[in-house]
C-alpha positions in Angstrom: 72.1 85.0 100.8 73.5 83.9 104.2 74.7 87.3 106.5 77.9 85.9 106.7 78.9 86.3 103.4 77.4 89.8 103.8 79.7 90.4 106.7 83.1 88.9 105.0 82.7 91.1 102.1 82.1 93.9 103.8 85.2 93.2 105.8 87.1 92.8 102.3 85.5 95.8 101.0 86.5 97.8 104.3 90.5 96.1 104.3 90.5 96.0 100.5 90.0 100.1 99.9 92.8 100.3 102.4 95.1 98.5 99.8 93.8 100.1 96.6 94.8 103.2 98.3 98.1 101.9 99.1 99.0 100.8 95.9 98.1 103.9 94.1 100.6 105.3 96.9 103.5 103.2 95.6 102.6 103.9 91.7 102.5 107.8 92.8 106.2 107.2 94.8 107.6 105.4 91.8 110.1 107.3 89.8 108.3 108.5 86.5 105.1 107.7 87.5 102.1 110.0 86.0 98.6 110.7 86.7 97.3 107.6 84.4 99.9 104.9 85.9 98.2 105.7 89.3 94.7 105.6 88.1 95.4 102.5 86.1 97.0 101.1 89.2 93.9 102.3 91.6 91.7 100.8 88.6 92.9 97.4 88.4 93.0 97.1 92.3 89.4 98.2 92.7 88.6 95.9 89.5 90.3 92.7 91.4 88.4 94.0 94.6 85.5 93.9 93.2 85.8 90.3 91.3 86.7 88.6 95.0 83.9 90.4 96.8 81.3 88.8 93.9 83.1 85.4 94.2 82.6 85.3 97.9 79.3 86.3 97.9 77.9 83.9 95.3 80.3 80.7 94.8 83.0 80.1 97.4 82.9 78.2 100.3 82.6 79.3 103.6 86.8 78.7 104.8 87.6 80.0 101.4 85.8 82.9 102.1 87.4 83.8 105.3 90.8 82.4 104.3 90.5 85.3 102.1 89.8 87.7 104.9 92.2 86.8 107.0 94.9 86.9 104.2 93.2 90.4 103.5 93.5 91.3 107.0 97.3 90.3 107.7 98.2 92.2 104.8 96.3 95.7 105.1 98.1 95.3 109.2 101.7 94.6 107.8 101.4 96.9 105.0 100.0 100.0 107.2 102.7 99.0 109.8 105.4 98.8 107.2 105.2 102.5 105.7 
């Protein structure tokens, strides 16, 4: 396994806890939410997380890959800037 790959998903894992996080935030702020809707929510995100991190460490290519960063990146910035 190349270190790069090691590298990018550790920058997705680092950037992608900040958006599970963040979107259990909004469930929590929605009116009506409960306990489950947020865990669901933080479930699914971690779940997704989790499936990109595998894909970039086994089968996508190298822009993909940090195509991905970046777009994880851009958004963790705007989205921490925004609330």
């Amino acid at each position: 396994m190349e270190a790069w790959r090691i590298v990018a998903v550790v920058i997705q894992g680092l950037g992608g806890i900040l958006l599970v996080l963040q979107s259990m935030a909004w469930a929590r702020e929605r009116s009506g939410s409960t306990g489950g809707t947020v865990a669901l929510t933080g479930v699914v995100a971690l779940v997704l997380l989790v499936i990109i991190g595998l894909l970039s460490l086994t089968v996508l290519s190298a822009l993909v890959v940090w195509i991905l960063v970046a777009i994880l990146a851009a958004t963790s910035i705007v989205l921490l800037h925004t609330s």
